[in-house]
N, C-alpha and C positions, 0 to 999 in steps of 0.2 A: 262059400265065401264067409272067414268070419269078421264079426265087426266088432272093434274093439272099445269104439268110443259112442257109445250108442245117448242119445238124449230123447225124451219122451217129455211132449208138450199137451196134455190135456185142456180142453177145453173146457170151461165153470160151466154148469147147468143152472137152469134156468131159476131153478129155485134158489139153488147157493147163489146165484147174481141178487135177485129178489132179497134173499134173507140177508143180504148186507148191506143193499140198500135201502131197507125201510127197517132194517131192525128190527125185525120180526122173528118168532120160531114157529115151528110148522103150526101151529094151531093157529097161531094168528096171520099167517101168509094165506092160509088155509081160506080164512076169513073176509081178507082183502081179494083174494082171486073170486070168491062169489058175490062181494059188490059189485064187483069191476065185470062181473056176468063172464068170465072165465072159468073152465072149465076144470077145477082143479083137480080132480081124480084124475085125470088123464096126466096134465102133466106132470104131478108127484110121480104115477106109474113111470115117465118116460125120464124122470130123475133117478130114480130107484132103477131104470133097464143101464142106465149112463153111468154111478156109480159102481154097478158089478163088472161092465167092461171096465174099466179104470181102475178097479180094483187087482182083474188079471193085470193088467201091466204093471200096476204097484207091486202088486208078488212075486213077478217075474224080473221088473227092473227096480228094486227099491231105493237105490243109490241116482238112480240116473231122470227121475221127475221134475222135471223146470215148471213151473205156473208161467202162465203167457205175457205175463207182465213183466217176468223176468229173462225172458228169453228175448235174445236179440241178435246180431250178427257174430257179436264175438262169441258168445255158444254154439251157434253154428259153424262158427271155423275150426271149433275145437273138435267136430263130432263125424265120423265117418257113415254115420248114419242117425237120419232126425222121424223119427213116429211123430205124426199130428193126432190127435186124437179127438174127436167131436165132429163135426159136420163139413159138407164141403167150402163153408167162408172162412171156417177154421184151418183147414189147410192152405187155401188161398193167401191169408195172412201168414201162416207161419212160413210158406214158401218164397215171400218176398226177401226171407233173413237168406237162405241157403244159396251159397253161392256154387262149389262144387261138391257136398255130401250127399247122398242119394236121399228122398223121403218117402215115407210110407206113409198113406194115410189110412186111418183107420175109424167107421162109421159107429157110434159108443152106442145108437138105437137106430137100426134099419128096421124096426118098424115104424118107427114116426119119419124120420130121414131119409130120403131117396137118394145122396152120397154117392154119387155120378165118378165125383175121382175118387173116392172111398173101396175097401173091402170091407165087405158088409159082416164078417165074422170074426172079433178078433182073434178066439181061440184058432179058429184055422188058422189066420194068417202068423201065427205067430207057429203052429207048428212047421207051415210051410218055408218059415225063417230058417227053422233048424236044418229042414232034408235042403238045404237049397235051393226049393222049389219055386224061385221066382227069376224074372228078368228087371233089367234097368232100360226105359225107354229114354231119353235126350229127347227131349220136348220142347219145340219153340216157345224163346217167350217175348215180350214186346220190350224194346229200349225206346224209355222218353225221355228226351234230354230237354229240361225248361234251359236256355243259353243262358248260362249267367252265373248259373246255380248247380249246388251238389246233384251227382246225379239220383233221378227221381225209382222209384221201387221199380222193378222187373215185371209187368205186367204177362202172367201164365194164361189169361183167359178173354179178358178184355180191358181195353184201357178208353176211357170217354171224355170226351172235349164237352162240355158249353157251358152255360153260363152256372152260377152257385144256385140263382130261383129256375127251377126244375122249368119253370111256365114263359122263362124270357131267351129273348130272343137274341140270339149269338152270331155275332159278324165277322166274320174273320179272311183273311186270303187263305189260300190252299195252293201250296206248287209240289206239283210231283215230274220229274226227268224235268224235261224243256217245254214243260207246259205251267201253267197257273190262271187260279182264277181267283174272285171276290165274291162270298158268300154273304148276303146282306141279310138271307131270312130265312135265317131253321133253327133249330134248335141245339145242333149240335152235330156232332158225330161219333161212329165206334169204330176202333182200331180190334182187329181180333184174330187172335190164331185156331188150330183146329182144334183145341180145347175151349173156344167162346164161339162157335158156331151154335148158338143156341138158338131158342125160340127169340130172345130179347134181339138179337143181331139179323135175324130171319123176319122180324116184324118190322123192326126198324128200315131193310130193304124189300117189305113187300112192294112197294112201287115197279122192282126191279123185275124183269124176267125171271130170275134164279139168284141169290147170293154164293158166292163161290164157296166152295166144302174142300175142305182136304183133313188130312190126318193128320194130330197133334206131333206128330216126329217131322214130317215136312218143315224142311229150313224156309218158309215163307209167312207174310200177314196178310191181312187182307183192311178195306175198311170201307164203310159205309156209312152215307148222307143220312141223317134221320130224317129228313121227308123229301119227296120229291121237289124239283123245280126247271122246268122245262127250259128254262134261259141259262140254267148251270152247268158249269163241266166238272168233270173231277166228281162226279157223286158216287163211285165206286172205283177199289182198284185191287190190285195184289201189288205187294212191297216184296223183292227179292234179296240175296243176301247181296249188303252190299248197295242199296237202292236207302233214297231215305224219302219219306212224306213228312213236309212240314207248313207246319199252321203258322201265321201270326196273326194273332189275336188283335181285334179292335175294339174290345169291349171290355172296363173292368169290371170287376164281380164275377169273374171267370174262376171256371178249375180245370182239372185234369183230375180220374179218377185211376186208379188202380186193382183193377177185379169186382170194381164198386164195393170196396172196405172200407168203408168210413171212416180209418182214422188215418188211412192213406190217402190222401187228396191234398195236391199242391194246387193252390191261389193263384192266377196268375193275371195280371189286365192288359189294357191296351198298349198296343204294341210288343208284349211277349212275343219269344219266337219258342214254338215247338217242333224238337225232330222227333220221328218215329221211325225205327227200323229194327234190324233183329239184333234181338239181344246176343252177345258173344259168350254167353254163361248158359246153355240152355238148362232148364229143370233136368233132372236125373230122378225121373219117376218110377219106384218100386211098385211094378205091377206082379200078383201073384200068376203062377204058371198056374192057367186053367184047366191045360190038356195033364198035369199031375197028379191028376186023382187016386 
């Protein structure tokens, strides 16, 4: 398969974030990381491993580098294939833009990054581009529709209801098929497919027997009560294609989050209504062929 319109989204390390915002050069960031009792040898090293992955792709794709800030949906529309490049929240964000072009994401230091939806090599993956050596996985992702309003980002991993203060306590109804109920005292909930089956969604229903698992290609969601409550229904479920779960919120100072990306989070108060069901655009996740060695 070749790809004609290829764009490559890098993500800033930590140091060029740092040296813009304090206006600093390495001697003097150098300086603030050891007041600040950080650890700065380590992460210069993990800037210095993040600039040389970034650098293959600049030498390989020189025309085709977008900065994240300039990336947005209509780059994505334009591009038959989107490389994220930095960590797994860095794909999660750039994944919100892509609606039908496949993406790769690619890990800039897997030795500091564990990069879950990542290939942890670029030079491999980028040879593997060439022989064809990969597949396209169609990946569920979440649709949250705030009523009212443009529709809200594609949640790939997990998407979280409750209130804006992490510590307050979130009220809201819950109706799912021909049932519903009124949740007076939790804190929230997690909507998640089999890319957020994580530790975070697995804690959140350790009350439960088991949290349901399935694999991120599976056309389903699932979602979970963050804490128990014995007089509650609805504290766990799967959503099917075609099924919708929806909240109305009784609290304002409420959000919704998306993959917990901080600058994706819709506001929403009392009396909001939220649907959740599956999204009609699933991801088109570039996984390399493992068995092509």
């Amino acid at each position: 398969m070749k790809f004609s319109k290829i764009v490559v989204v890098p993500k800033m390390t930590m140091v060029q974030v740092d040296m813009n915002r304090y206006g600093l050069d390495e001697t003097g960031l150098r300086s603030r990381y050891a007041a600040d009792g950080k650890d700065a040898a380590s992460i210069f090293e993990s800037h210095d491993r993040q600039v040389k992955s970034i650098g293959l792709l600049r030498k390989r794709f020189p025309h085709a580098i977008y900065q994240r800030e300039a990336f947005n949906q209509a780059v994505a529309n334009e591009a038959d294939l989107i490389i994220a490049a930095g960590g797994d929240d860095h794909f999660k964000y750039i994944s919100h833009y892509v609606k039908d072009a496949p993406i790769l994401g690619l890990n800039t230091d897997p030795e500091r990054s564990r990069g879950e939806l990542l290939e942890n090599s670029v030079a491999r993956a980028l040879e593997k581009l060439d022989k064809d050596e990969f597949k396209i996985d169609d990946e569920t992702r979440i649709r949250a529709e705030v009523v009212g309003r443009m529709p809200f980002f594609p949640s790939m991993s997990i998407c979280a209801v409750g209130r804006s203060d992490p510590f307050g306590n979130f009220r809201y109804r819950i109706e799912f098929k021909n049932e519903c109920d009124e949740h007076k005292i939790t804190s929230g909930l997690i909507i998640y497919t089999g890319n957020g089956v994580t530790d975070w969604t697995k804690g959140a229903g350790r009350y439960l027997e088991s949290v349901e698992t399935f694999n991120p290609t599976e056309i389903k969601i699932g979602w979970v009560v963050r804490e128990p409550h014995d007089d509650y229904r609805l504290m766990s479920g799967t959503v099917h294609e075609g099924e919708n779960l929806s909240i109305v919120c009784y609290k304002d100072d409420s959000r919704i989050s998306a993959d917990g990306i901080t600058e994706h989070i819709a506001h929403i108060g009392s009396g909001t209504r939220v649907r959740f069901g599956i999204s009609p655009t699933p991801l088109r996740h570039v996984r390399i062929d493992k068995n092509a060695e």
